[in-house]
C-alpha positions as CSV (number, residue, x, y, z in Angstrom):
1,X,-80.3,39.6,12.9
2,X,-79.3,39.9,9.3
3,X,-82.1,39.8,6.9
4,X,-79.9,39.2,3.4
5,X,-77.8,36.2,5.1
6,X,-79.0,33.0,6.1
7,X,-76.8,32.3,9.8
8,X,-75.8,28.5,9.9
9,X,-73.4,27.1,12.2
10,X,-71.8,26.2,9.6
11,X,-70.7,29.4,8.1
12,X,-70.1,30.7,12.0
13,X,-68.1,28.3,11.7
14,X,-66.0,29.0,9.1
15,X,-66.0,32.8,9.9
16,X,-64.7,31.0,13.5
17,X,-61.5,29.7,11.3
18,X,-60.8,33.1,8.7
19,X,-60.2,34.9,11.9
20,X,-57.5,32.6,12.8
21,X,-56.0,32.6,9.0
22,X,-53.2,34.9,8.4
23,X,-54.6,38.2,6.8
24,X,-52.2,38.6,4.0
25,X,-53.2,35.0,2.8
26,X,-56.8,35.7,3.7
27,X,-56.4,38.5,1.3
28,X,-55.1,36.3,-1.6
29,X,-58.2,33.2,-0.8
30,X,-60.7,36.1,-0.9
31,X,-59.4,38.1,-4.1
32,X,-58.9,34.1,-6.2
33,X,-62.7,33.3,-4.6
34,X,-64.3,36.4,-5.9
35,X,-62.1,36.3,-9.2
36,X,-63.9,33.0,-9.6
37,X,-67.4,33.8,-8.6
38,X,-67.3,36.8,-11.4
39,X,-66.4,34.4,-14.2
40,X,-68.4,31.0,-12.7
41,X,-70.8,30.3,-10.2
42,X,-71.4,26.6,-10.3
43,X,-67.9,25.0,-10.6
44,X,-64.8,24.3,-7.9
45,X,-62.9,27.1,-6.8
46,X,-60.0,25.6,-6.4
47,X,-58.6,22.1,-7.6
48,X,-57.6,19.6,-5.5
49,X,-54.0,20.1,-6.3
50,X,-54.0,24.0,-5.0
51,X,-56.5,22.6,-2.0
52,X,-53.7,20.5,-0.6
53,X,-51.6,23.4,-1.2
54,X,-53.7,25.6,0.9
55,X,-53.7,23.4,3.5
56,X,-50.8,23.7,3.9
57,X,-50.1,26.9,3.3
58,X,-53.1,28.3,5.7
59,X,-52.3,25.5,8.4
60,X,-55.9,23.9,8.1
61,X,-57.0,20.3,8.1
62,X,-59.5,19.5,5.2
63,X,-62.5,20.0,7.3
64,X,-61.9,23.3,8.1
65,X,-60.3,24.2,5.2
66,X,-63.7,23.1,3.1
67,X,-65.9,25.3,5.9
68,X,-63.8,28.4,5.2
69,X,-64.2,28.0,1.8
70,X,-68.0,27.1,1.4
71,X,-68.8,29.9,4.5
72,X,-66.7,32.7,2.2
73,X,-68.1,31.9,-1.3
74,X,-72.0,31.3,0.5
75,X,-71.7,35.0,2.2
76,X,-70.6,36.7,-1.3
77,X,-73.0,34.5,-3.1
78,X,-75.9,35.4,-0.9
79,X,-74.6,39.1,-0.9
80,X,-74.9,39.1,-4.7
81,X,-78.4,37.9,-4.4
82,X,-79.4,40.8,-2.3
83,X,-77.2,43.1,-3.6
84,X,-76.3,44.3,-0.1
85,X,-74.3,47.4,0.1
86,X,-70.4,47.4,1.5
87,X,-71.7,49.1,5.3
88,X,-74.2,46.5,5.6
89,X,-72.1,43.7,5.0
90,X,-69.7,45.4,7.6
91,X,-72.0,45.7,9.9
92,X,-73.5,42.2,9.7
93,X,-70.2,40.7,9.9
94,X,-68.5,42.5,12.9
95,X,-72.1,42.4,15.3
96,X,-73.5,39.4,14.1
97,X,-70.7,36.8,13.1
98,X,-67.9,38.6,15.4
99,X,-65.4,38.8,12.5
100,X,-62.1,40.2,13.4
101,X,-61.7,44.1,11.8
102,X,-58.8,43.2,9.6
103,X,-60.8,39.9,8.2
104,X,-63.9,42.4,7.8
105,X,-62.1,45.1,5.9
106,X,-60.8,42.3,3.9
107,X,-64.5,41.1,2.9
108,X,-65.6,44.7,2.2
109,X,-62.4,45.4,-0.3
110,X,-62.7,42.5,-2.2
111,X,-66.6,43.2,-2.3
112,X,-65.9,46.7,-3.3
113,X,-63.8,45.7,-5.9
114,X,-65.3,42.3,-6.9
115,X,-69.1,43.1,-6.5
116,X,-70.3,44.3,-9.4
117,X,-69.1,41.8,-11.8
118,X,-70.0,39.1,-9.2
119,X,-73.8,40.4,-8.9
120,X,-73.4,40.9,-13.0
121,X,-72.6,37.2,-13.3
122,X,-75.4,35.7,-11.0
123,X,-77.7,37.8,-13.2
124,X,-76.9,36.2,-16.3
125,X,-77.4,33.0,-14.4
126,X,-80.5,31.0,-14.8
127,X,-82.4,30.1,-11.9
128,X,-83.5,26.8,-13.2
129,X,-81.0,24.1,-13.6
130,X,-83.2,22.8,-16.4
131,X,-83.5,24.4,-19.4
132,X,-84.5,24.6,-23.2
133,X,-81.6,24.3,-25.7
134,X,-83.5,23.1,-28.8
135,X,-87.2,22.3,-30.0
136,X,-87.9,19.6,-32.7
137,X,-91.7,19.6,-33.8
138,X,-94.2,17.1,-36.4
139,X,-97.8,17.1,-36.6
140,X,-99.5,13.6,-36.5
141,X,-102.8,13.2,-38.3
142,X,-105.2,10.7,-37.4
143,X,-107.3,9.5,-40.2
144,X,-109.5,6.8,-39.2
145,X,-110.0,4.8,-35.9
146,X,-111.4,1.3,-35.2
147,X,-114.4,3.1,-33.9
148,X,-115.0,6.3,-36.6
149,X,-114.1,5.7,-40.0
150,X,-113.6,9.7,-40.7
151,X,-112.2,11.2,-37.5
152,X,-109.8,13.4,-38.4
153,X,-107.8,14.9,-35.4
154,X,-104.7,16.6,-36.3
155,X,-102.0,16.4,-33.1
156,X,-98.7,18.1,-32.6
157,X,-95.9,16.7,-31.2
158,X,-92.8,19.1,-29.6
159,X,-89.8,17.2,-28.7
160,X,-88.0,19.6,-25.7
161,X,-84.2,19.0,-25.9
162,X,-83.4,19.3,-22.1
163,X,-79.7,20.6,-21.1
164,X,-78.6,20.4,-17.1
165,X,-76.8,18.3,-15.4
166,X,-77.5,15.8,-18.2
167,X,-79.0,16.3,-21.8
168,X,-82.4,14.6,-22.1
169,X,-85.9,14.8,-24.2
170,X,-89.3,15.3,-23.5
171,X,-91.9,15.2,-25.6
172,X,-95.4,16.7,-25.5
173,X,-98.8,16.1,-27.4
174,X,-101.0,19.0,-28.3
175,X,-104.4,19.1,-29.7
176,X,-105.4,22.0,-31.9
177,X,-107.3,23.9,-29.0
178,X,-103.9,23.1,-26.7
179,X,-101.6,24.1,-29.2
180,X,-103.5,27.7,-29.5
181,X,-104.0,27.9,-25.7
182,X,-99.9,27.3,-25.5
183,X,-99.4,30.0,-28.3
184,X,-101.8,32.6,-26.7
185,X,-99.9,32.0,-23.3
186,X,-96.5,32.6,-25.1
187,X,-97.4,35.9,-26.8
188,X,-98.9,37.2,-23.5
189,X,-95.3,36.4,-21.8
190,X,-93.5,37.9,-24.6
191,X,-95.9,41.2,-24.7
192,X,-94.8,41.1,-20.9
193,X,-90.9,40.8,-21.6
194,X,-91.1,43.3,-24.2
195,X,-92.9,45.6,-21.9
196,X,-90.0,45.4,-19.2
197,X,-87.2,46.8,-21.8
């Protein structure tokens, strides 16, 4: 069993249907898949104009043509992850998923070819889909309460600005001690960072 690939039925299936897709057209949907996963990870492929043209052109019905595609891009996007090298992938494919020879040496040229910059891109990729894009700060100074006339307790507010899917806020209160306990924890994790260049 292969450790760097999860096996679904559903990409067996769609390894099932790329052995039955001509090979100099496989060629061509593998090379434009791996082009794309270099430059993108998260967005379509192919658009649904060149889709219907592919199903077409490769004979498929939309079912299959949408397992061959998610089945290809999941094995090079899971090979990326675990930077496997070209004789594993071979090996994993032919024994495991019973991949035709032609279809495999197909998978390892564009791999060969495509790898590097497809592994480069997913590093450069965030793991979160959340993240930081701005911080907006103001401290808030509490004079006086209903209950203590001279209770001075100083609070900082950060306001996150969130980017992801969709662009939102959240803000956060900090006391003095909180605020140091948060700054303490951000120099140890940049001492850390620095450490690993």
């Amino acid at each position: 069993m292969a450790s760097w690939i999860t096996i679904t039925p559903r990409i067996q299936l769609g390894l099932k249907i790329a052995n039955q897709v001509d090979n100099s057209k496989f060629r061509l949907l593998i090379n434009r898949i791996c082009q794309t996963l270099q430059s993108t990870v998260n967005t379509r492929i192919f658009s649904e104009e060149e889709e219907e043209k592919l199903l077409v052109s490769l004979d498929l019905n939309k079912d299959d043509l949408i397992c061959l595609l998610d089945a290809v891009t999941s094995i090079y996007k899971q090979a990326a992850c675990n930077i496997i090298k070209p004789q594993l992938m071979e090996s994993t494919l032919k024994d495991t998923f019973k991949v035709n020879d032609d279809k495999v040496q197909t998978f390892l040229n564009a791999w060969i070819t495509y790898g590097k910059g497809i592994i480069d891109n997913f590093r450069q990729m965030s793991i979160f889909p959340i993240q930081v894009k701005d911080i907006d700060w103001c401290l808030n100074i509490q004079a006086a309460s209903s209950t203590v006339k001279k209770d001075v307790r100083p609070m900082a507010l950060l306001q996150l600005n969130l980017t992801g899917e969709e662009e939102s806020k959240l803000t956060v209160e900090f006391d003095k001690k909180e605020l140091i306990d948060l700054y303490q924890n951000l120099e140890k994790m940049q001492s850390q960072l620095d450490s690993l260049k």
